[in-house]
N, C-alpha and C positions, 0 to 999 in steps of 0.2 A: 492518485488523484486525477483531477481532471485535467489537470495543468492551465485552468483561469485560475486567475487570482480570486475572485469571489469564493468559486468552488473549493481550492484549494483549501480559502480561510476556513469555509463549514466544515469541508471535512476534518481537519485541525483540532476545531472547537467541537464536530461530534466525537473523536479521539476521547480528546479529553475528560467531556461528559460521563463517558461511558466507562472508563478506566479509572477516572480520575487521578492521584498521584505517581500511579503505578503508568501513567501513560507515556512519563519520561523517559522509563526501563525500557521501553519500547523499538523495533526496529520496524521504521517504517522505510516502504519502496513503492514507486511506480514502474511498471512496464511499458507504460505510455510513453513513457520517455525514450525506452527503444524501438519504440512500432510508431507511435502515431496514435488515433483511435482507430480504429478497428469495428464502429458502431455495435451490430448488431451479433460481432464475434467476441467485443471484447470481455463479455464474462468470462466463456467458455477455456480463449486465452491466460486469461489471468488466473483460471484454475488450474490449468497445466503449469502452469510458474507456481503456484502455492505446491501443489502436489511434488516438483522437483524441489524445492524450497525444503521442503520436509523429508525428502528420501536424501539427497546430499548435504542439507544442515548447511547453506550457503544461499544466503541474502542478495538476492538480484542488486545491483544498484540502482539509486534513480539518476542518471545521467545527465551532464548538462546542466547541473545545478551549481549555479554558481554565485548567486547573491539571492541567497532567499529571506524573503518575506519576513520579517521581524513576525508577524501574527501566527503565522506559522514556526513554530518554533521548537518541533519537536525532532527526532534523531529519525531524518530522511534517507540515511545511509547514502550520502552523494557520492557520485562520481566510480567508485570499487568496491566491489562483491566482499561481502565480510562471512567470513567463516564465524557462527556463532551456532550451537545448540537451540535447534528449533523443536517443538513440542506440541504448537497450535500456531493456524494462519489463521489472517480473516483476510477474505478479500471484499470491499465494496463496490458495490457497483452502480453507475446513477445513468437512468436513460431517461431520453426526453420524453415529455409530457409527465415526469413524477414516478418513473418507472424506477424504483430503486429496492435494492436487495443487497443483503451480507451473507456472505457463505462464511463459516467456521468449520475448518479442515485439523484433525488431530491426530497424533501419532497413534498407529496401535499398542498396544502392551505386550 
């Protein structure tokens, strides 16, 4: 995420949208939370974490999370990397002035 609270909520609530009940199952991370932003690098970033994400099946954490947001309320994977079977990432990304993109990265067969 973005690590604002507004942004945060949206992205939450597009999660949700887009997955709907299955968005609980979900493991969600930021890498923001170990770098910072990163403006104009942080796609590029974030795909080398999804791309490692999927060759090692081990879930970044999102750090530093330690009273989150009731609106926010889905499994952010705080604070320790979780070993789980990965298959597909999506990472999003939002730049300013409405510059916004999702990548979806999947295992080969």
């Amino acid at each position: 995420g973005t690590s604002t609270p507004l942004g945060d909520k949206a992205e939450t609530l597009a999660i949700k949208k887009v997955f709907g009940e299955h968005a609980r199952q979900l493991s969600v991370s930021s890498i923001k939370s170990h770098l910072g932003h990163s403006l104009g690098a942080s796609g590029g970033i974030e795909l080398v974490a999804c791309a490692l994400t999927l060759e090692r099946n081990v879930i970044p954490p999102t750090i530093n999370l330690e009273t989150p947001d009731p609106a926010c309320d889905l499994d952010y994977t705080p604070n320790e990397p979780r070993e789980r079977r990965v298959d597909v990432v999506m990472s999003n990304s939002f730049g300013f002035g409405g510059h916004n993109a999702s990548l979806v990265l999947g295992r080969l067969a």
